[in-house]
C-alpha positions in Angstrom: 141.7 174.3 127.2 140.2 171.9 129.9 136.7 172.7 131.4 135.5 171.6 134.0 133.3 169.0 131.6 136.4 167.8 130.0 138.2 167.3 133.1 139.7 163.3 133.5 141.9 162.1 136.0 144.8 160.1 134.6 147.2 157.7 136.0 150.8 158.4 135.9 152.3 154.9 137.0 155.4 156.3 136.9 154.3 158.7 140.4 152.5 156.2 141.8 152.9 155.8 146.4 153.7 152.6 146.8 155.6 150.9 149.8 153.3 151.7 152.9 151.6 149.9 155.6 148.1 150.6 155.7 148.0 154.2 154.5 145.6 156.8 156.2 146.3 160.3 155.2 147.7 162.3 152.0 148.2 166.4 152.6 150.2 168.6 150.7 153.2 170.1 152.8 152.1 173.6 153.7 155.9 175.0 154.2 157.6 172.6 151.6 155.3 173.2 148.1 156.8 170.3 146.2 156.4 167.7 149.2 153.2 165.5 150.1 152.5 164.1 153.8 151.6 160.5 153.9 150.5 158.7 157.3 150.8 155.0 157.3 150.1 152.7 160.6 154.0 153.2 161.4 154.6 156.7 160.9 154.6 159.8 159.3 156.5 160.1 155.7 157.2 163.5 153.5 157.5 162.5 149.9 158.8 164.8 147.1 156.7 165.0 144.2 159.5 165.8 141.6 161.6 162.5 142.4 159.3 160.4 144.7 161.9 159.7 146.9 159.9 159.4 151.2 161.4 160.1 154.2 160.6 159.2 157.4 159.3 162.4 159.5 158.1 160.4 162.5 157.6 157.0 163.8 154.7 157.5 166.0 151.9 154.5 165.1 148.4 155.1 164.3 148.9 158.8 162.9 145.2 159.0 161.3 146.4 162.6 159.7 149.3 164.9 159.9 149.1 168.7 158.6 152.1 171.1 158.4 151.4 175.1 158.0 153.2 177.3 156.3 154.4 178.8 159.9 156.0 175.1 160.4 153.1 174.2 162.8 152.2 170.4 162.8 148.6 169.3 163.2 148.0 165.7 163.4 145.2 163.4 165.0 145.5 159.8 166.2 144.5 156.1 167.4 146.6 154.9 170.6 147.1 150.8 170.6 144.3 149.5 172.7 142.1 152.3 172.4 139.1 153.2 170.1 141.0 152.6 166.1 140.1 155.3 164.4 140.9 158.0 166.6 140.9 160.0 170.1 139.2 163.1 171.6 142.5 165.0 170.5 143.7 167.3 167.8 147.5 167.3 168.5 149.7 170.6 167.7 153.3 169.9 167.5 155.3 173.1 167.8 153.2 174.7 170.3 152.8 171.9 172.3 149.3 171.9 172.7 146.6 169.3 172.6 143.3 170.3 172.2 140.2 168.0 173.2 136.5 167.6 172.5 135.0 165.5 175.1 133.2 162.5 174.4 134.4 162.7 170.5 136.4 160.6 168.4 138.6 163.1 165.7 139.8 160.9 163.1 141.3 163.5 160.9 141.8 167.1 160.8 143.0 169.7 157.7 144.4 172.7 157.1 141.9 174.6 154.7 143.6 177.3 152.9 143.7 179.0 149.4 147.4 179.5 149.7 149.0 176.4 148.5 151.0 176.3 145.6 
């Protein structure tokens, strides 16, 4: 039985990410248990945990994090090329189409807390 004293995080090499450029976010895929979201300076990659195989989701740049709820909802934040790099006033919400802005801040990332993953 592992306690919370007896805990250790191990390596598996065999599951390691490799193959991005400049990664910036890792979130577990609300609506696809199974799957992890990865943001990289080039886009926005799903990987499945079982055979570590990526695909490509989206090829915005600069995706700082990216969030998908269990509804299918997207949530992701971002830098724009000539503008501050680590981020914008915006929280960006795919399926609904809304942004939602803080003024004067700079949101670098933004999660999905929940209980409900599994």
């Amino acid at each position: 039985m592992t306690t919370a004293s007896s805990a250790r995080l191990v390596e598996d090499a065999a599951r390691r990410l490799t193959g991005f450029h400049h990664p910036h976010d890792l979130q577990p895929d609300h609506q696809h248990p199974g799957r992890l979201l990865v943001t990289d300076t080039n886009g926005v990659y799903a990987v499945d945990t079982s055979t570590m195989r990526r695909t490509t989701l989206h090829t915005r740049r600069l995706v700082k994090s990216y969030v998908r709820h269990a509804s299918g909802e997207q949530m992701w934040t971002g830098a724009v090329a000539g503008g501050n790099a680590f981020g914008t006033k915006y929280v960006h919400f795919h399926v609904s189409g809304v942004d939602r802005a803080r003024p004067g801040a700079i949101i670098h990332k933004a999660r999905l807390d929940t209980t409900a993953y599994l």
